[in-house]
Backbone as CSV, one residue per row, in Angstrom:
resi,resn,N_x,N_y,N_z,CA_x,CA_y,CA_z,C_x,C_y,C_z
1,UNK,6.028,-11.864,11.704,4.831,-11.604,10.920,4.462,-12.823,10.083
2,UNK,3.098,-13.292,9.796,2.697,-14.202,9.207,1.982,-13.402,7.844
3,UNK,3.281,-13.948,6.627,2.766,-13.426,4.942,2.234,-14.357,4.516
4,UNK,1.016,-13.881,3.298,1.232,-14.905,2.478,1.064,-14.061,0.790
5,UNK,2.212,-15.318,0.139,2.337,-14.422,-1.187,2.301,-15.306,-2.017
6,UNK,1.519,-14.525,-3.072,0.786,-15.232,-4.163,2.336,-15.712,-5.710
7,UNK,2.306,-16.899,-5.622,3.721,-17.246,-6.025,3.233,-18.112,-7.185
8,UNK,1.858,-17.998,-8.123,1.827,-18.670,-8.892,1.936,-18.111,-10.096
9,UNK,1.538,-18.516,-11.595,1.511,-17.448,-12.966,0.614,-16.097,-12.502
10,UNK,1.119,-15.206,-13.291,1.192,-14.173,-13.597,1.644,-12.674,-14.163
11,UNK,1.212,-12.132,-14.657,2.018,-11.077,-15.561,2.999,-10.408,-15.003
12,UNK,2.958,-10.250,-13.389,3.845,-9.312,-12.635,4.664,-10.464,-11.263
13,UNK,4.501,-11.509,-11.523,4.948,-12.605,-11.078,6.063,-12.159,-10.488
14,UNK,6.896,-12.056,-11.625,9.116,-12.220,-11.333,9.028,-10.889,-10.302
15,UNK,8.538,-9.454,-10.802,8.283,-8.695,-10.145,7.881,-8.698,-8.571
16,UNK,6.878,-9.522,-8.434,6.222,-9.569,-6.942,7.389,-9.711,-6.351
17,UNK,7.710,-11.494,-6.410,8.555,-12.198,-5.791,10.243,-11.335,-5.671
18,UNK,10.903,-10.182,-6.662,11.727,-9.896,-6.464,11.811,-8.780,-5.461
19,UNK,10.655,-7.982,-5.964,10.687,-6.921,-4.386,10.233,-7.953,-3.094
20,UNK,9.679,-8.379,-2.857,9.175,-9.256,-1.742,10.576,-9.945,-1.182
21,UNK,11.346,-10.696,-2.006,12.809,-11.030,-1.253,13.716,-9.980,-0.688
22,UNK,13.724,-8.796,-1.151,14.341,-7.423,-0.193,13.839,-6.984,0.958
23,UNK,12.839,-7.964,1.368,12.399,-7.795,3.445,11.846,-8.961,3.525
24,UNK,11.110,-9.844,3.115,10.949,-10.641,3.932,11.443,-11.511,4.485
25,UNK,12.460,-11.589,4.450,13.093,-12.649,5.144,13.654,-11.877,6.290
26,UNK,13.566,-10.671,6.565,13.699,-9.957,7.675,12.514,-9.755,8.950
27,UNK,11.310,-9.536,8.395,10.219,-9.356,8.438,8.969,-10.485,9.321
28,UNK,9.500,-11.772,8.159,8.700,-12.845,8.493,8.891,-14.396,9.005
29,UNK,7.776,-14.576,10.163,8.154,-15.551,10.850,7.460,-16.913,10.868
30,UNK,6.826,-16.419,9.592,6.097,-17.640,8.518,5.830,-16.825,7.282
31,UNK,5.453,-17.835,5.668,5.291,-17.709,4.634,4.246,-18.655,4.360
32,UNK,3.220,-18.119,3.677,2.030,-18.891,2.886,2.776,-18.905,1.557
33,UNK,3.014,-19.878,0.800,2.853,-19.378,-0.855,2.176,-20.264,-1.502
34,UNK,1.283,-19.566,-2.316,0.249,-20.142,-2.882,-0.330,-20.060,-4.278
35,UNK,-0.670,-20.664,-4.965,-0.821,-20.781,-6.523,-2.120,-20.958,-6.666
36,UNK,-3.254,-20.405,-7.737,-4.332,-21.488,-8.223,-3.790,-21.941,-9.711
37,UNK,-4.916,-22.519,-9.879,-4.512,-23.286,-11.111,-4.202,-24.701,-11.440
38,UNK,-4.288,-25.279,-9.714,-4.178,-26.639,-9.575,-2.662,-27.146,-9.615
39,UNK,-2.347,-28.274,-9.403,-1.526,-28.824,-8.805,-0.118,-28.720,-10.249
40,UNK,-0.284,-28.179,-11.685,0.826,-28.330,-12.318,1.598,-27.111,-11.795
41,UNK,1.024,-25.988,-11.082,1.983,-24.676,-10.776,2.775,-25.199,-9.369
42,UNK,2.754,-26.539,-9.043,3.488,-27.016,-7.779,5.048,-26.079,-7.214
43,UNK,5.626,-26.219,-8.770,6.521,-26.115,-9.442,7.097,-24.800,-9.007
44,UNK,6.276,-24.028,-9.228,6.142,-22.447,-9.333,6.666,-21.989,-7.888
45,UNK,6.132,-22.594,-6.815,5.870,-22.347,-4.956,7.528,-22.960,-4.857
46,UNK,7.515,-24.018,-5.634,9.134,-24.359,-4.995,10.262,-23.067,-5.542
47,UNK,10.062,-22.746,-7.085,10.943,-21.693,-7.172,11.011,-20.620,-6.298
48,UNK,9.710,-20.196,-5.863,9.569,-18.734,-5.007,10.311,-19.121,-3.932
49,UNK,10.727,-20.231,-3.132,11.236,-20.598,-2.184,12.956,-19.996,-2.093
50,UNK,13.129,-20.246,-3.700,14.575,-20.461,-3.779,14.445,-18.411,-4.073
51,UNK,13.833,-18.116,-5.012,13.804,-16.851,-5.169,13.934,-15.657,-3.921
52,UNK,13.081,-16.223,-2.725,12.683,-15.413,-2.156,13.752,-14.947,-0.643
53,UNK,14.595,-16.486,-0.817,16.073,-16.376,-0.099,15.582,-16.421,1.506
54,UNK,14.858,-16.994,1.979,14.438,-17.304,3.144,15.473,-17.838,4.438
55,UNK,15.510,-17.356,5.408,16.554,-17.647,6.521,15.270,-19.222,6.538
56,UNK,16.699,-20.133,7.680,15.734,-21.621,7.650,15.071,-21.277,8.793
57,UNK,14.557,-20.711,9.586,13.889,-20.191,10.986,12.713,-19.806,10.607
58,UNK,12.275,-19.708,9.561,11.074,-19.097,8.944,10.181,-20.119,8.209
59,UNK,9.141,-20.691,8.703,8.199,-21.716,8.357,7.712,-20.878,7.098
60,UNK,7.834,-22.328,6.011,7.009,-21.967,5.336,5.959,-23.243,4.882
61,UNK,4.767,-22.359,3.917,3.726,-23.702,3.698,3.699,-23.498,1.978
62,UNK,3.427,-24.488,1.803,2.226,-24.204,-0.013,1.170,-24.634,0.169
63,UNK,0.629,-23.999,-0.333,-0.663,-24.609,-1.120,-1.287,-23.961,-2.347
64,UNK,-2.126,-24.994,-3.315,-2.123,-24.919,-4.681,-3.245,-25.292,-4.386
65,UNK,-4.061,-24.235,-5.055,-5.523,-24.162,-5.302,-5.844,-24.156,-6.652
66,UNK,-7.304,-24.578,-6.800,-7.560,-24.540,-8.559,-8.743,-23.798,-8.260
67,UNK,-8.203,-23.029,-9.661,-9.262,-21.606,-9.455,-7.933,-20.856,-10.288
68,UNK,-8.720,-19.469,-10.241,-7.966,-18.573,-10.593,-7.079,-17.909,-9.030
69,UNK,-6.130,-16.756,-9.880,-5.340,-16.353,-8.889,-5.644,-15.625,-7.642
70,UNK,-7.051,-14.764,-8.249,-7.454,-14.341,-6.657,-8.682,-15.411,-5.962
71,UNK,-9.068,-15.888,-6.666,-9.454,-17.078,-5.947,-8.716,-17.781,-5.073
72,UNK,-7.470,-18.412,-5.496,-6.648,-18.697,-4.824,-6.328,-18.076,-3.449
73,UNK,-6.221,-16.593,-3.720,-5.462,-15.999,-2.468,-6.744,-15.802,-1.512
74,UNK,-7.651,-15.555,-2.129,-8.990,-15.157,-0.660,-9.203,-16.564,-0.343
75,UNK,-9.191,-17.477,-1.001,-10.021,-19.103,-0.110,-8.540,-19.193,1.151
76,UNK,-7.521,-18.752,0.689,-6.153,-19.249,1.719,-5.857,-18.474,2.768
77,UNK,-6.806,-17.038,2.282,-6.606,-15.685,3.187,-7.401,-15.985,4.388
78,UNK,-8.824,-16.774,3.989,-9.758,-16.745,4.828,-9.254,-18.162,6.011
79,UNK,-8.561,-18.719,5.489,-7.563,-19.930,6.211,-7.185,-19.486,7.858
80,UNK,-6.431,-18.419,7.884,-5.929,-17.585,8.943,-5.506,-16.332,9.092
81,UNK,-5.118,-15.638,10.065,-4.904,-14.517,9.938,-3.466,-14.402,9.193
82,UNK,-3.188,-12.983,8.528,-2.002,-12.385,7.818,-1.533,-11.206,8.343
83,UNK,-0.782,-10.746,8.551,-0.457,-9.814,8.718,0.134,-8.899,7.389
84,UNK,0.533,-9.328,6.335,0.242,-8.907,4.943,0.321,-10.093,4.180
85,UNK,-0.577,-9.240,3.057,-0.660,-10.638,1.692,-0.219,-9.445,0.284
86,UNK,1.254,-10.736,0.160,2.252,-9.464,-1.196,1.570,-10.551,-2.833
87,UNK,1.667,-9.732,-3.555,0.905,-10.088,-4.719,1.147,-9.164,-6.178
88,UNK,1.549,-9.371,-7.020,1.612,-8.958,-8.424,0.641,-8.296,-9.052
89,UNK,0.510,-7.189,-9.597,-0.800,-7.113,-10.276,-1.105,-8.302,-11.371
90,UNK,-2.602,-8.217,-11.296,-3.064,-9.282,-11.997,-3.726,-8.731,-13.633
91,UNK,-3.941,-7.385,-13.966,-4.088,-6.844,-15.265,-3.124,-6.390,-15.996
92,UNK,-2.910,-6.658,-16.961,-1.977,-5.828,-17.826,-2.246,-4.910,-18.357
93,UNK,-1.185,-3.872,-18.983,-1.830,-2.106,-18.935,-3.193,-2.056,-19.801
94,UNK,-2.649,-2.303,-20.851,-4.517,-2.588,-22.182,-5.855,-2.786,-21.117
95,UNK,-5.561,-3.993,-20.725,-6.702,-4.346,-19.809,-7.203,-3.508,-18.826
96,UNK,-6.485,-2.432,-18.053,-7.004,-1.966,-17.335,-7.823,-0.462,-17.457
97,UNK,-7.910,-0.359,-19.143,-8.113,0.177,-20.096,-9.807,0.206,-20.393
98,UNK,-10.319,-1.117,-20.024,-11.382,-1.831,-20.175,-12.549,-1.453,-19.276
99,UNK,-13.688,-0.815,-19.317,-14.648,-0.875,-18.774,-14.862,-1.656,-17.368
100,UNK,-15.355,-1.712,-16.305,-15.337,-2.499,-15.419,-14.701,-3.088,-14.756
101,UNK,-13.242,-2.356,-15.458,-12.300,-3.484,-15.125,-10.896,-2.857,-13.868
102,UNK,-11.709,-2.938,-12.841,-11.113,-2.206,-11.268,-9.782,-3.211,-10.626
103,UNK,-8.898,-2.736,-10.611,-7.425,-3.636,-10.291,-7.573,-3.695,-8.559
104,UNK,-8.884,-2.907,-7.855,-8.654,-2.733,-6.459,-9.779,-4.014,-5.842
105,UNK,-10.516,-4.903,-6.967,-11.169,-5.965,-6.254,-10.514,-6.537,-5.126
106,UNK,-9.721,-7.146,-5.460,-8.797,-8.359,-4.469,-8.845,-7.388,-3.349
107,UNK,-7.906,-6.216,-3.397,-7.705,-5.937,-2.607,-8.503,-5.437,-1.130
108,UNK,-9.983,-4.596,-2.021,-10.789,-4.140,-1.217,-11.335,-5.561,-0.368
109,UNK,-11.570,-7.108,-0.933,-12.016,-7.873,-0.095,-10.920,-9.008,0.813
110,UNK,-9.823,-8.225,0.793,-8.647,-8.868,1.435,-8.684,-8.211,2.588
111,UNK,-8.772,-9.117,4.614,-9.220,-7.939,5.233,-7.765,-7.648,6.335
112,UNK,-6.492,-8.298,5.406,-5.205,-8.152,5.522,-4.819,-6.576,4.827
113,UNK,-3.332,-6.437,5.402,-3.044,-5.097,4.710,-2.246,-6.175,3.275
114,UNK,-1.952,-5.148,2.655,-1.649,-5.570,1.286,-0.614,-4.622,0.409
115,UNK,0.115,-5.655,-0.299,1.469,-4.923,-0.878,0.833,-5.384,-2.196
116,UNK,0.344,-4.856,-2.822,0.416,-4.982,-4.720,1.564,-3.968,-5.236
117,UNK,2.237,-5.446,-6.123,3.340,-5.123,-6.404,2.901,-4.691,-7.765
118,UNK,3.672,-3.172,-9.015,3.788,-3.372,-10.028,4.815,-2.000,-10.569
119,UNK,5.268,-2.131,-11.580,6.337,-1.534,-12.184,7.417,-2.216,-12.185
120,UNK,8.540,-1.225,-12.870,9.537,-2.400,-12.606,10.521,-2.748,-11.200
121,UNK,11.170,-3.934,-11.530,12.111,-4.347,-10.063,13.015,-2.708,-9.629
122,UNK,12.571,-2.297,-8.433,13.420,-1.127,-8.091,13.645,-1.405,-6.567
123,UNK,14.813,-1.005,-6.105,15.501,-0.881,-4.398,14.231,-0.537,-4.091
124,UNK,13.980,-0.728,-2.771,12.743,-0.155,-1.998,13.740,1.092,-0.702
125,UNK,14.006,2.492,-1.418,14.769,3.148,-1.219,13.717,3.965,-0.106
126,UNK,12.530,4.644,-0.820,12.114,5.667,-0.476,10.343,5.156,-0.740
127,UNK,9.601,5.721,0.233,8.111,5.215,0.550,7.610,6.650,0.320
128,UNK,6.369,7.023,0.400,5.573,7.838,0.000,4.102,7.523,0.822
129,UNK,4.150,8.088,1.903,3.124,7.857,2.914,1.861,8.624,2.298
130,UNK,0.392,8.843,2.164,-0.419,9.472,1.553,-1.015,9.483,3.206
131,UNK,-1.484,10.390,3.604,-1.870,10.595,4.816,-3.363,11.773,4.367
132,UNK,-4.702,11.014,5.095,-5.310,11.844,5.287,-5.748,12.960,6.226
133,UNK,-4.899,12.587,7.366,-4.513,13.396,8.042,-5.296,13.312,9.789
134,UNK,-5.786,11.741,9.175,-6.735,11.143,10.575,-5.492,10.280,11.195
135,UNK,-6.635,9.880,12.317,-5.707,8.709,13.449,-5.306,7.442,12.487
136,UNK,-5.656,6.936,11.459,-5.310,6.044,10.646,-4.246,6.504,9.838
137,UNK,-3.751,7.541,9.907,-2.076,7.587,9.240,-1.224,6.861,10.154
138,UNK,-1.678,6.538,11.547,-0.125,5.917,12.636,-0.426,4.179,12.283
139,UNK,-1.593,3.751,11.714,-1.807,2.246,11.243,-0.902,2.488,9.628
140,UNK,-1.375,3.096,8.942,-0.217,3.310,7.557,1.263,3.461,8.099
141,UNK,1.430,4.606,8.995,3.043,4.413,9.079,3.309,3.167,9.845
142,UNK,2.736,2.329,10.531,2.866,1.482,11.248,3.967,-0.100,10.151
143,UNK,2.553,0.256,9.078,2.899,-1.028,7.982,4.337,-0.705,7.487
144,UNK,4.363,0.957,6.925,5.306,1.525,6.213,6.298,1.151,6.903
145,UNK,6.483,1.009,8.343,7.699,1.154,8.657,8.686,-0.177,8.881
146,UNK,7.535,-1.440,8.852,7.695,-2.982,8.582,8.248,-3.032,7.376
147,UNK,8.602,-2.009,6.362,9.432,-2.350,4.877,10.603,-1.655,5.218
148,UNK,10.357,-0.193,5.753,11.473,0.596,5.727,12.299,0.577,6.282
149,UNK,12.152,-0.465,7.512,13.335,-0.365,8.726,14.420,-1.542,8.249
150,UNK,13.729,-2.283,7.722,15.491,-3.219,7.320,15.408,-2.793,6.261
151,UNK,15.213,-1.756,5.348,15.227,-1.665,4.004,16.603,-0.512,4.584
152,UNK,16.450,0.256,5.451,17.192,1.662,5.664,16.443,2.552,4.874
153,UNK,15.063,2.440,4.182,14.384,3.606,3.266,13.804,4.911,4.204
154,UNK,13.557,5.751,3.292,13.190,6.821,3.941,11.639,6.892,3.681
155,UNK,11.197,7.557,4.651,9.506,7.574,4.077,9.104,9.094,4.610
156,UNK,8.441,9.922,3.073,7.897,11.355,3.098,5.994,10.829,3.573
157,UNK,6.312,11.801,4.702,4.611,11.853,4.820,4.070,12.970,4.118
158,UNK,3.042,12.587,2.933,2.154,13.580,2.475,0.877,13.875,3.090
159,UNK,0.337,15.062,3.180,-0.627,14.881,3.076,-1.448,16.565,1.325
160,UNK,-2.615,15.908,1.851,-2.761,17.120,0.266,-4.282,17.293,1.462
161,UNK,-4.239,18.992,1.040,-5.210,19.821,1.125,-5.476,19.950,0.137
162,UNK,-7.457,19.339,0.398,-8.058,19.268,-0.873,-8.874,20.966,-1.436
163,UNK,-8.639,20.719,-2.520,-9.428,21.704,-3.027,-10.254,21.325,-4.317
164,UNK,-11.087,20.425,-3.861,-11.975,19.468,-4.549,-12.887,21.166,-4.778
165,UNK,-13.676,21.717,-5.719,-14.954,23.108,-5.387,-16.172,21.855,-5.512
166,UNK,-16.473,22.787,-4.235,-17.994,22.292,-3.812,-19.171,22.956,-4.107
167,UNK,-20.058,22.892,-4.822,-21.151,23.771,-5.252,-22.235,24.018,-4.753
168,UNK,-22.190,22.636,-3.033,-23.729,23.251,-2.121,-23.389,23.758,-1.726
169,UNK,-22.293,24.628,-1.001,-22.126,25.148,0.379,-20.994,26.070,0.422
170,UNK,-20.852,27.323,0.612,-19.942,28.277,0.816,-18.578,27.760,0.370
171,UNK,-17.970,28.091,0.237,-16.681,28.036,0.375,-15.317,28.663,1.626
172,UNK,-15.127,27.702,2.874,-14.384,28.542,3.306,-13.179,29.032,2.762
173,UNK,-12.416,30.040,3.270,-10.406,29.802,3.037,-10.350,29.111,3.141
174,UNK,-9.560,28.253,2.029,-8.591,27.382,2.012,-6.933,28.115,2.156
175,UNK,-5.936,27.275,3.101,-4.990,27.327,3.245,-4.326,27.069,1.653
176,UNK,-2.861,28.056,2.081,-2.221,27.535,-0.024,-0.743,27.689,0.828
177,UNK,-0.400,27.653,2.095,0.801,27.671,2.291,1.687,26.536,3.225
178,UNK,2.347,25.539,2.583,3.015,24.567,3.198,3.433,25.121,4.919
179,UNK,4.070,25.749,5.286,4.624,26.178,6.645,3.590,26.526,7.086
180,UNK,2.503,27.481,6.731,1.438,28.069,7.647,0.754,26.156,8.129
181,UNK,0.356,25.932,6.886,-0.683,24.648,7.778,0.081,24.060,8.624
182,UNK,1.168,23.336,8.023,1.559,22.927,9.045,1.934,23.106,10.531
183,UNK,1.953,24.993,10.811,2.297,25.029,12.476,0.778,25.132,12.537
184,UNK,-0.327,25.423,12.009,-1.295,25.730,11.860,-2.164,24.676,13.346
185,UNK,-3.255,25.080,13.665,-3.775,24.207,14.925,-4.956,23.317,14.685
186,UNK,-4.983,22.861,13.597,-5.915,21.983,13.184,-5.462,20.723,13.327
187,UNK,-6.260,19.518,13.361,-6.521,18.193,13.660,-5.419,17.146,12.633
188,UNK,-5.602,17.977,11.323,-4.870,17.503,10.120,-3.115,17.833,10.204
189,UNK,-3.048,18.786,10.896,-1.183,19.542,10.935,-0.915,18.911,12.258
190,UNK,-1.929,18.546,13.698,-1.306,17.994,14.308,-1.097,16.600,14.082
191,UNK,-1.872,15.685,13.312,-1.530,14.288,13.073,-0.362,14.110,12.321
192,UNK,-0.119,15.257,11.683,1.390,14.781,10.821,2.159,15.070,11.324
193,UNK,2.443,16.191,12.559,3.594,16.186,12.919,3.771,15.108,13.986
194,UNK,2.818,13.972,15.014,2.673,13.291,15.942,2.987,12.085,14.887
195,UNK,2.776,12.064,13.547,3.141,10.877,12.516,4.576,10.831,12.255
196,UNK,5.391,12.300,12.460,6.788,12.497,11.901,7.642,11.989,13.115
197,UNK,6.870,12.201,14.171,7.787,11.890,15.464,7.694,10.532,15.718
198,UNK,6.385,9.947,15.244,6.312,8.426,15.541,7.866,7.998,14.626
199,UNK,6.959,8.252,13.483,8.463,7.411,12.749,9.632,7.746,12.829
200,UNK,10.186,8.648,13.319,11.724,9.231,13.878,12.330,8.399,14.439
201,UNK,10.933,8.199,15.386,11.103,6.995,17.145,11.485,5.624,16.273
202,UNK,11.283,5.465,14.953,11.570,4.427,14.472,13.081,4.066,14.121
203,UNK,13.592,4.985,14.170,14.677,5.076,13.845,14.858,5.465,11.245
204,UNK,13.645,5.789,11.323,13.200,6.168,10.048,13.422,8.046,9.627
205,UNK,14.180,8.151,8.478,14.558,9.384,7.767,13.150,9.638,7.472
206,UNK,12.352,10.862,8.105,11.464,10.976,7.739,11.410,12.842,6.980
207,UNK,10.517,12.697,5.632,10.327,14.229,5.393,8.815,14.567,5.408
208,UNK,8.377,15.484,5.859,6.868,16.022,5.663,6.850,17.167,4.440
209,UNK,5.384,16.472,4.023,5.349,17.230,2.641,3.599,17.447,2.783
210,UNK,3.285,19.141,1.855,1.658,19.370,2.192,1.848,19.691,0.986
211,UNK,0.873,19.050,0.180,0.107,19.538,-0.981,-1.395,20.435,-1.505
212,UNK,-1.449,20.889,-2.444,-2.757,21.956,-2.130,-3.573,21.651,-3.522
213,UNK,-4.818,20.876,-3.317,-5.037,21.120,-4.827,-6.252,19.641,-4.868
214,UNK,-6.261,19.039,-6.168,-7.148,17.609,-6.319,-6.598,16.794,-5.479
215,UNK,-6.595,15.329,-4.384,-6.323,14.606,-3.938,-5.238,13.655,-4.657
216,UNK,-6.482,12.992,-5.498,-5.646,11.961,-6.579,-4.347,12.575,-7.274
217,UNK,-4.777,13.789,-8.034,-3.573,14.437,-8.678,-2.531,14.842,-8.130
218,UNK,-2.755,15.304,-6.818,-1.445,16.092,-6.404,-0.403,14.519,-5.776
219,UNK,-1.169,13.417,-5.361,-0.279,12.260,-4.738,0.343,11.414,-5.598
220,UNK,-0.095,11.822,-7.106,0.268,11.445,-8.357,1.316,12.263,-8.934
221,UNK,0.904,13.125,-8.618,2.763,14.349,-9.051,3.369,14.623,-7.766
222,UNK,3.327,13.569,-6.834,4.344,13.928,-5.751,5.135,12.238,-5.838
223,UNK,4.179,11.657,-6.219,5.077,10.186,-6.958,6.113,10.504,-7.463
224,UNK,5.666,11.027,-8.674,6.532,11.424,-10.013,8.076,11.825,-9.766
225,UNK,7.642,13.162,-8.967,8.782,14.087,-8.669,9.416,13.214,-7.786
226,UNK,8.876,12.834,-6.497,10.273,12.158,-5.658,10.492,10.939,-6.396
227,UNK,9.903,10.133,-7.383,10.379,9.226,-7.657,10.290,8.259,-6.488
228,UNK,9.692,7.909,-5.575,9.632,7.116,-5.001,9.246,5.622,-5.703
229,UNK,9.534,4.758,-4.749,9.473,2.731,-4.849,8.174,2.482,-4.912
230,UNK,7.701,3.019,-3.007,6.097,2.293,-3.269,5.689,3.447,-2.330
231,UNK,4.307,3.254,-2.905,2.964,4.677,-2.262,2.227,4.139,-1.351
232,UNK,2.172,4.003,-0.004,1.603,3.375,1.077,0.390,4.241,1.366
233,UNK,-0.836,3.456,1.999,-2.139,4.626,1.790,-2.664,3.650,2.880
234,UNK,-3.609,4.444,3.215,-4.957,4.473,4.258,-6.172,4.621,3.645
235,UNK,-6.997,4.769,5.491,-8.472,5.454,4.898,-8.342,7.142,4.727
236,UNK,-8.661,7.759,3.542,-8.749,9.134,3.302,-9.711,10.453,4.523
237,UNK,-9.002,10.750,5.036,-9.889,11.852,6.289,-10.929,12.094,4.973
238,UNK,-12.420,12.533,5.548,-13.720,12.961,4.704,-14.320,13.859,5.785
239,UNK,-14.011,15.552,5.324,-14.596,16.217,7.124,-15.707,16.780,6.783
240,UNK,-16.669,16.090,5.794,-18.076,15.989,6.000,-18.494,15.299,4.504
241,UNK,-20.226,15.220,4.364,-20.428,14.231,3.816,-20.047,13.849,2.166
242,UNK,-20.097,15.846,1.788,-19.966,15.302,0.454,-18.343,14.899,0.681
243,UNK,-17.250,15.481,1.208,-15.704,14.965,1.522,-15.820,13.619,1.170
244,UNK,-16.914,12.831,2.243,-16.632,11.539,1.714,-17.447,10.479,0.305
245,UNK,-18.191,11.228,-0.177,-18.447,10.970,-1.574,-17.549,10.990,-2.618
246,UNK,-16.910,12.251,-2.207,-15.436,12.614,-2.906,-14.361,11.805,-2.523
247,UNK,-14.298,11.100,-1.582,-12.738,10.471,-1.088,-13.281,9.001,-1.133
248,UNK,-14.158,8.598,-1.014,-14.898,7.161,-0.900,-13.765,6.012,-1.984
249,UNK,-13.745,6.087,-3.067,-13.422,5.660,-3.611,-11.900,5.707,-4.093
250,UNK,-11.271,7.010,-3.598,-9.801,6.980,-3.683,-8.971,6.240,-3.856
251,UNK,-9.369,5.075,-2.727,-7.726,4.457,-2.911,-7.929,3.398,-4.014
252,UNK,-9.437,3.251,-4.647,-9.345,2.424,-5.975,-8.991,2.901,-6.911
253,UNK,-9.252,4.038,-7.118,-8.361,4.508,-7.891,-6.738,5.349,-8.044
254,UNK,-6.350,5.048,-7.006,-4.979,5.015,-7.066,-4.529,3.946,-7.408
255,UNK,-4.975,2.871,-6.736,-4.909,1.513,-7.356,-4.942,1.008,-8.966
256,UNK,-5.397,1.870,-9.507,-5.928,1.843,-10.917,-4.633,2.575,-12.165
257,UNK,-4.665,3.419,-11.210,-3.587,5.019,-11.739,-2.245,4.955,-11.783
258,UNK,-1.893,4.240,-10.487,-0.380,4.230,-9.269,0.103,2.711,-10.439
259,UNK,1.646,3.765,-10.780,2.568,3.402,-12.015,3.238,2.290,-11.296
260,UNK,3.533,2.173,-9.682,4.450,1.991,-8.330,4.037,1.070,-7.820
261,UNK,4.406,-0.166,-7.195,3.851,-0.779,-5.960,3.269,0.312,-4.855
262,UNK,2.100,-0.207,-4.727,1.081,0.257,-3.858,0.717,-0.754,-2.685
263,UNK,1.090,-0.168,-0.703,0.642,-1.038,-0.326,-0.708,-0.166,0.674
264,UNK,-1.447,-1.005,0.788,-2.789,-0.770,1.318,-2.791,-1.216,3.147
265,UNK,-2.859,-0.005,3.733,-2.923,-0.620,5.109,-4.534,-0.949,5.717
266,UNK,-4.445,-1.469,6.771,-5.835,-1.946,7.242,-5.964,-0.981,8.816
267,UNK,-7.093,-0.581,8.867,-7.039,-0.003,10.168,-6.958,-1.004,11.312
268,UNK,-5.982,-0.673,12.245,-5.681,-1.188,13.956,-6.845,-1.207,14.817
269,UNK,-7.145,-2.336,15.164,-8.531,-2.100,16.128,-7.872,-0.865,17.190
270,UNK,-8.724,-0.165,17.834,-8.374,0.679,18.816,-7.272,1.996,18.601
271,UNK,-6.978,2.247,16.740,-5.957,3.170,16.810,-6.775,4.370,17.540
């Protein structure tokens, strides 16, 4: 895999670079690392080198851009292809506190998948798949399983049945029972169980989990409780229009919310 990780100042810096050395050097068969700020953070790219514990089989490059930090990473992103770009958050908690002030920029115009790292240094034990319950959960477990397999982690596929109330249009039943949906014959219970078997085939501890209730909230108290490392996400299923008015914006704000490294997958041409 060809990374590139953002190895210059920043608030979540030591952080990035310490989860990032627990796979990549398993993982990757080149390294970008890259700084803005101009040529005094030189400095910075050589430590990540030593930090990041690299087998010698694994090319790596620098480069030091001047600019700020996501400046940096999109002028280097647009360089070549990635197969992920790992990175620190760039706000600190106050700040993200602030009006206008969305932690999911970078990411939404990064057209790599993406590991934003934040909280503190923890094992990357256990993943937390958020599944909307489309063909783009097997591109999420796909990424997920590029951390979990030399990690030995386990990864729970969620998904949450929404019960967003809608005020144009009837209300059908909603399902409220974990076992029923799931043997259940809908589009959403068969993608997770064809998601549980993918990753099995991985040789990955996998658990399935259905939630019933707000989207955001329930993938936010299923964090909590398992305590999971990092919350891996997709595009959100939307099974009609207002759905996707309602889900449109999701994963920025998980991005916003999510206490955890959060990584962002990109859809697979042709999943």
């Amino acid at each position: 895999m060809n990374l590139l990780i953002y190895a210059g100042p920043g608030p979540w810096r030591d952080e990035a670079l310490a989860t990032a050395a627990q796979f990549v050097g398993q993982i990757a068969t080149s390294v970008t690392l890259v700084t803005g700020g101009g040529i005094r953070n030189m400095e910075l790219l050589d430590d990540a080198v030593v930090r990041l514990h690299l087998p010698p089989d694994v090319a790596v490059k620098r480069r030091v851009v001047e600019g700020s930090p996501q400046e940096a990473i999109l002028m280097v992103a647009d360089e070549s292809v990635y197969d992920l770009v790992i990175f620190g958050r760039f706000q600190r908690p106050l700040e993200r506190l602030l009006p206008l002030r969305r932690s999911d920029t970078l990411t939404r115009r990064l057209r790599s998948a993406v590991l934003r790292v934040s909280g503190p240094v923890r094992p990357v034990r256990r993943i937390l798949l958020a599944s909307g319950g489309d063909q783009h959960t097997f591109a999420t477990a796909r990424h997920a399983a590029l951390i979990a397999t030399p990690l030995g982690a386990s990864v729970t596929l969620l998904h949450v049945v929404s019960q967003q109330p809608v005020v144009f249009e009837a209300l059908a039943p909603l399902p409220s029972d974990e076992a029923a949906f799931l043997s259940g014959d809908t589009p959403e219970a068969a993608t997770l169980r064809q998601g549980v078997v993918w990753l099995r085939a991985q040789g990955i501890d996998v658990a399935l989990r259905v939630r019933f209730g707000l989207v955001l909230d329930q993938i936010l108290e299923e964090l909590h409780e398992g305590d999971y490392d990092i919350l891996a996400l997709g595009t959100h299923h939307a099974a009609g229009p207002l759905d996707r008015v309602l889900l449109e914006d999701l994963t920025g704000d998980l991005l916003d919310r999510c206490p955890r490294t959060v990584l962002v997958a990109r859809r697979i041409p042709h999943d």
